[in-house]
DRENDO-1510 file (C-alpha; in Angstrom, 1 decimal, always signed):
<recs>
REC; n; res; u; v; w
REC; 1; UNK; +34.4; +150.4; +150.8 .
REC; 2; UNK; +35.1; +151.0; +147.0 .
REC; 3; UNK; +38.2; +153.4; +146.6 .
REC; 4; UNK; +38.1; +156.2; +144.2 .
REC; 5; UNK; +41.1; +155.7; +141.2 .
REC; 6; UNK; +43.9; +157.2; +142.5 .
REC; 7; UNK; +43.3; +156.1; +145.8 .
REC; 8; UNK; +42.9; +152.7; +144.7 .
REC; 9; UNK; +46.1; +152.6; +142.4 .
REC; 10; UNK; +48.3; +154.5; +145.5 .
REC; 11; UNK; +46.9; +151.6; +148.0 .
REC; 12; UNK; +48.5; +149.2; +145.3 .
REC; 13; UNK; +51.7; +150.7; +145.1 .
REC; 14; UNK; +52.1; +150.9; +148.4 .
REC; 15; UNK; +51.3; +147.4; +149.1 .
REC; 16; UNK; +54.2; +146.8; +147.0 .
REC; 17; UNK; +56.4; +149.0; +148.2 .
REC; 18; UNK; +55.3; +148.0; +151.9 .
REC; 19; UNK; +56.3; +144.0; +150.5 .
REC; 20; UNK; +59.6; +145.1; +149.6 .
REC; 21; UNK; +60.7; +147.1; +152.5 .
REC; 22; UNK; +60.0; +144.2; +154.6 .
REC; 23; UNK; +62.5; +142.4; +152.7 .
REC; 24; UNK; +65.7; +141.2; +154.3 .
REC; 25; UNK; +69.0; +142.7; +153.2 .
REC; 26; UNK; +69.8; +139.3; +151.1 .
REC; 27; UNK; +66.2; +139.3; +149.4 .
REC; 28; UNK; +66.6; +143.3; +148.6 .
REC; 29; UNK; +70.2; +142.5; +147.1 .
REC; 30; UNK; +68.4; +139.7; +145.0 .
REC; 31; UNK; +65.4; +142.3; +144.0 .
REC; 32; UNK; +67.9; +144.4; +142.7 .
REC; 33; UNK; +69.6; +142.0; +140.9 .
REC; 34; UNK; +66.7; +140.7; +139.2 .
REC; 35; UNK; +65.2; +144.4; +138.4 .
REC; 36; UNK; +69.2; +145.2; +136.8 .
REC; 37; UNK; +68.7; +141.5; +134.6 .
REC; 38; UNK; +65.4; +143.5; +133.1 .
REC; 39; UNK; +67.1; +146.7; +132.4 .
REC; 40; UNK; +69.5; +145.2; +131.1 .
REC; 41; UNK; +67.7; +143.1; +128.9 .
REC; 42; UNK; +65.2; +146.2; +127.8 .
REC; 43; UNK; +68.4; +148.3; +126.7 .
REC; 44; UNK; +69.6; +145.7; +124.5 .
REC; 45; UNK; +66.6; +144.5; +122.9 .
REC; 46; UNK; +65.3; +148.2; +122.2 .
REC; 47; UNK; +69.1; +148.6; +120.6 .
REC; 48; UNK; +69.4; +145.4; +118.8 .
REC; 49; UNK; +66.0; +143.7; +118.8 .
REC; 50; UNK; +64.5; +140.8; +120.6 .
REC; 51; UNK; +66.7; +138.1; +118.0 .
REC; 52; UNK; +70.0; +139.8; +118.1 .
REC; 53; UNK; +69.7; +140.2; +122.1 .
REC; 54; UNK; +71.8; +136.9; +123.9 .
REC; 55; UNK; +71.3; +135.9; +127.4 .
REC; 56; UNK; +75.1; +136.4; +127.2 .
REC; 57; UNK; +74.7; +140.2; +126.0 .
REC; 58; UNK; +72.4; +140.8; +129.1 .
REC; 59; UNK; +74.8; +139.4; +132.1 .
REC; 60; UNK; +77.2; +141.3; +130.6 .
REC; 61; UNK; +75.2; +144.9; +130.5 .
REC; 62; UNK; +73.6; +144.0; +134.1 .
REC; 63; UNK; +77.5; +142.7; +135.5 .
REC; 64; UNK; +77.1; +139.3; +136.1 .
REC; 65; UNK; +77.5; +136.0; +135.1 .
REC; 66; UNK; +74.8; +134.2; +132.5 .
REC; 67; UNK; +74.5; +131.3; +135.2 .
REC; 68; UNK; +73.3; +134.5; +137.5 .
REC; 69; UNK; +70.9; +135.6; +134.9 .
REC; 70; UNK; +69.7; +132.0; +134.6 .
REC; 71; UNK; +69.5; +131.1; +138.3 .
REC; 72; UNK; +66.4; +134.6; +138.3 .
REC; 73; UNK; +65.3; +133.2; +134.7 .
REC; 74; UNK; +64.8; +130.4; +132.9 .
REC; 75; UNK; +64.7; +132.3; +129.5 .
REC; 76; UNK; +65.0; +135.5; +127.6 .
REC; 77; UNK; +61.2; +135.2; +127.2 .
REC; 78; UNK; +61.0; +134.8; +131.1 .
REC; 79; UNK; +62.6; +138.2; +131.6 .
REC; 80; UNK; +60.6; +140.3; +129.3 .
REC; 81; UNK; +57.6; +139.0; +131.0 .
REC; 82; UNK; +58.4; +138.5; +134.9 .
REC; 83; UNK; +57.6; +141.5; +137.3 .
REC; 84; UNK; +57.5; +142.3; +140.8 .
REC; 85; UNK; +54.9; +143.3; +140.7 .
REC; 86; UNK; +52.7; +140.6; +140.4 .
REC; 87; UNK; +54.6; +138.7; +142.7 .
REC; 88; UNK; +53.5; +140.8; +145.6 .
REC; 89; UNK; +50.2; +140.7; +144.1 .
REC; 90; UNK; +49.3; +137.3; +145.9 .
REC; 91; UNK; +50.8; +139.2; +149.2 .
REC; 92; UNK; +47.9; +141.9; +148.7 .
REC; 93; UNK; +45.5; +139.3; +147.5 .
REC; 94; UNK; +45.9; +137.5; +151.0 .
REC; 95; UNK; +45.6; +140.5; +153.2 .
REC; 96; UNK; +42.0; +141.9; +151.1 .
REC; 97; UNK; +40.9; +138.4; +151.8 .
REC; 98; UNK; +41.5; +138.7; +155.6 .
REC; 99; UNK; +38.4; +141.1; +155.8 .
REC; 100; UNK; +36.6; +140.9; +152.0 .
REC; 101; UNK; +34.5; +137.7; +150.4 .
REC; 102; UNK; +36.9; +135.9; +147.7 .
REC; 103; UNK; +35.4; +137.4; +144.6 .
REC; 104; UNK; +35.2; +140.9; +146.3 .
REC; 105; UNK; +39.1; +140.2; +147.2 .
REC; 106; UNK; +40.1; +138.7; +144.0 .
REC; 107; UNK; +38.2; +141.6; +141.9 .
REC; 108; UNK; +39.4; +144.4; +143.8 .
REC; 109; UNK; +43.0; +143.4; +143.4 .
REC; 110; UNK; +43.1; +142.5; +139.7 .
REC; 111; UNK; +41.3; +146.4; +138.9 .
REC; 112; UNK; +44.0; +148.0; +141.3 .
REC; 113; UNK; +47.2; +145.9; +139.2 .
REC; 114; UNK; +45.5; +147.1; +136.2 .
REC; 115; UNK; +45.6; +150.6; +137.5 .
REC; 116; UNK; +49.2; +150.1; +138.3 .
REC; 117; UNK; +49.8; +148.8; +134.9 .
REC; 118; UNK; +47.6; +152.0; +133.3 .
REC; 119; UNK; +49.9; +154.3; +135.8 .
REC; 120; UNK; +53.5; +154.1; +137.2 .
REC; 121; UNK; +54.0; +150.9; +135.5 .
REC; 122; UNK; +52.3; +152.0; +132.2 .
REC; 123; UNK; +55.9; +152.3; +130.1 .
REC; 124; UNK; +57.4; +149.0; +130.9 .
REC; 125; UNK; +54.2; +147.0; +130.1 .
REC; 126; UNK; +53.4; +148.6; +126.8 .
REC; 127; UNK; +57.2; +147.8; +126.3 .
REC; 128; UNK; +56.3; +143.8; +127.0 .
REC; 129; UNK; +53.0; +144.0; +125.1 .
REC; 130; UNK; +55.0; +145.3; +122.1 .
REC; 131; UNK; +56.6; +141.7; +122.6 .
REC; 132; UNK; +54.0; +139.9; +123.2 .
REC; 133; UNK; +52.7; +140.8; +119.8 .
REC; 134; UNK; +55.7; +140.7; +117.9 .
REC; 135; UNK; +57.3; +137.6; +119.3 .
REC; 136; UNK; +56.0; +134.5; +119.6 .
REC; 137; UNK; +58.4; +132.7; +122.0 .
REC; 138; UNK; +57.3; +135.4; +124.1 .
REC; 139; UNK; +53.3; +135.3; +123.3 .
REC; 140; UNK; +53.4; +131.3; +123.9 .
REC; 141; UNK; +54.5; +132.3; +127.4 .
REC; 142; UNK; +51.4; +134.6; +128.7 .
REC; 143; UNK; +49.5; +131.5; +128.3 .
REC; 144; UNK; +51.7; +129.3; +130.3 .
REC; 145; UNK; +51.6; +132.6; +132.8 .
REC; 146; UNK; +48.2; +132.1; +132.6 .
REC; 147; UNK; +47.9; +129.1; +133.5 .
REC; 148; UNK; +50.6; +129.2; +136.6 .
REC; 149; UNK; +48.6; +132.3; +137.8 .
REC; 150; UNK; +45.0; +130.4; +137.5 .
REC; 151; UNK; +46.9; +127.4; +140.0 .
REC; 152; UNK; +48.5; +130.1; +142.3 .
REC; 153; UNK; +45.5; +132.1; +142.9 .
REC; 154; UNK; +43.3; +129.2; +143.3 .
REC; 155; UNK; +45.4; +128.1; +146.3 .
REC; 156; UNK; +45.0; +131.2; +147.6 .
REC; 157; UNK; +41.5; +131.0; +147.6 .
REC; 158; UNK; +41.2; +127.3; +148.3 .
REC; 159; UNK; +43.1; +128.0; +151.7 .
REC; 160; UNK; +40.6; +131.4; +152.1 .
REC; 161; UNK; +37.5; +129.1; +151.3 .
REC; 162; UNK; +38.3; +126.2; +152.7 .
REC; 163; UNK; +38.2; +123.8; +149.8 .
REC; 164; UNK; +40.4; +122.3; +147.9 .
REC; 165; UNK; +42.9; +124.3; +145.6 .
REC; 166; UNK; +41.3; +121.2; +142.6 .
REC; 167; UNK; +37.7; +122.3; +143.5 .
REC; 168; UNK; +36.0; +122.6; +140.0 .
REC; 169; UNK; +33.9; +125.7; +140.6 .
REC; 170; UNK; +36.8; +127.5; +142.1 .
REC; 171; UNK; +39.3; +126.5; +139.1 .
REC; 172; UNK; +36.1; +127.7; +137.2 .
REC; 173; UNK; +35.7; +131.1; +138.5 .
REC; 174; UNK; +39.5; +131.8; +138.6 .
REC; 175; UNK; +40.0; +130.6; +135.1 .
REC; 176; UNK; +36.9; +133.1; +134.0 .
REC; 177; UNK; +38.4; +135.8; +135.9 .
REC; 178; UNK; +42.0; +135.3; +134.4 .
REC; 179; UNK; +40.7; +135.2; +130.7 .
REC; 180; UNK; +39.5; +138.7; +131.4 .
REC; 181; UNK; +42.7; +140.1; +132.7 .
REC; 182; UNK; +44.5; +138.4; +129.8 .
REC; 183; UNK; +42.0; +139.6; +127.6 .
REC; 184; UNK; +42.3; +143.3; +129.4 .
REC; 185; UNK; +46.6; +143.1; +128.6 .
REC; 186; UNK; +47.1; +141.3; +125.8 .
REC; 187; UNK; +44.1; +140.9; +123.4 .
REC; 188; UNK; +43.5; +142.7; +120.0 .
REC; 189; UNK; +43.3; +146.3; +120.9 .
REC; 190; UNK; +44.3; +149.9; +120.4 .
REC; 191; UNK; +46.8; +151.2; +122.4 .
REC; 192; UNK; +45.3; +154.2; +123.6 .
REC; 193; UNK; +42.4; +152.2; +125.5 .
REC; 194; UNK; +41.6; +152.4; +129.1 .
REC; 195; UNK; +42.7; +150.1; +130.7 .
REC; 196; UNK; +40.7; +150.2; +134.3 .
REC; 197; UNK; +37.7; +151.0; +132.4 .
REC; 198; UNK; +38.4; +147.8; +130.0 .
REC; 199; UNK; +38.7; +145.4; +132.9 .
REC; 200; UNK; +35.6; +147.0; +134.9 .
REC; 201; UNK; +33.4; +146.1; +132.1 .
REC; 202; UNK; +35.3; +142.7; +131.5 .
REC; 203; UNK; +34.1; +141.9; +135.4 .
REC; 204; UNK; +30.8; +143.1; +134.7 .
REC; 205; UNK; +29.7; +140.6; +131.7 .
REC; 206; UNK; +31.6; +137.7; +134.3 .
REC; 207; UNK; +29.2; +138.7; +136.9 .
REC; 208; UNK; +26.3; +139.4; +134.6 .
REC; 209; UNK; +27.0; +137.7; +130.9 .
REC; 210; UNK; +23.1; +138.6; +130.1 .
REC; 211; UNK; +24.3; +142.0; +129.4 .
REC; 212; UNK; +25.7; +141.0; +126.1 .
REC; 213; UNK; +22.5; +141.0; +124.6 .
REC; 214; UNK; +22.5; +137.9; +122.8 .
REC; 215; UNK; +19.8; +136.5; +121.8 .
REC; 216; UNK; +18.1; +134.3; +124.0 .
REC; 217; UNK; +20.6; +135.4; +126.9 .
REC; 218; UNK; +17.7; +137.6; +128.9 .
REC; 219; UNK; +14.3; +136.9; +130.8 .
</recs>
């Protein structure tokens, strides 16, 4: 059953919040950790800019060690861009998959994270998209995100389907449907654009490219 907006944005957020609470104490304490690394991180590099910002600068302001921040991040670039949120994304993809087809799953999912991203996350990721424009250490890693995300949700599926997570037409379809969400975050674009409308009509040319109107493309 299709969910209205709101509805559909609370469900994600609530997924998330659901994931977290069934954390143990140790994984909350490393949640928290993690989420004071990014503050951190965002309070300096507003102040000082992305350059002048050390990985030494950031333990400090978040209160620990830079072997702590490095044991949650490999890089600078890895903290602008990591969330939780789309960690406990695969969590919600499994569970839609438990009583939805795969692409009816997968789609549902990937409009609702946009919604998050249009709505109580909405500050922090035009914060990283800023980045991503600006920097390029940072915009060379979306596309090895990309990339990790396209073999992590194929598994997903692959286990769902029951094919392999190598299967061409599955690697296919998810690699289709992450250019659109990439496209959708961090393509050429005003700021001001709609986000949840942008990737319903990015899903609609995947499902029906004849709308294009190219020539040659219709009946």
């Amino acid at each position: 059953m299709n969910q209205g907006p709101s509805a559909a944005a609370d469900s994600a957020m609530s997924a998330i919040a659901g994931a977290e609470a069934g954390l143990g104490l140790r994984e909350r304490k490393k949640l928290r950790t993690r989420q004071a690394i990014r503050a951190a991180a965002r309070r300096l590099i507003d102040e000082r800019g992305y350059d002048s910002t050390t990985i030494e600068q950031i333990a400090a302001a978040a209160e620990v060690s830079p072997s702590t921040v490095f044991r949650y991040f490999p890089s600078k670039e890895h903290i602008v861009l990591t969330d939780d949120y789309a960690n406990f994304t695969m969590a919600f993809l499994r569970e839609r998959l438990a009583d939805e087809p795969p692409l009816t799953a997968l789609r549902g999912v990937l409009t609702e994270m946009v919604r998050g991203f249009a709505g109580d996350l909405s500050e922090d990721y035009r914060w990283r998209r800023r980045l991503v424009r600006r920097v390029p250490a940072v915009r060379a890693l979306v596309g090895e995100s990309q990339d990790r995300w396209i073999d992590t949700v194929s598994e997903v599926l692959a286990e769902r389907a029951g094919v392999p997570a190598d299967n061409l037409e599955l690697r296919v379809l998810v690699g289709a449907v992450t250019g659109a969400l990439h496209q959708v975050l961090w393509g050429d674009r005003s700021e001001d654009t709609d986000l949840v409308a942008m990737i319903e009509r990015a899903l609609v040319v995947l499902e029906h490219p004849d709308s294009l109107g190219y020539p040659g493309t219709t009946g």
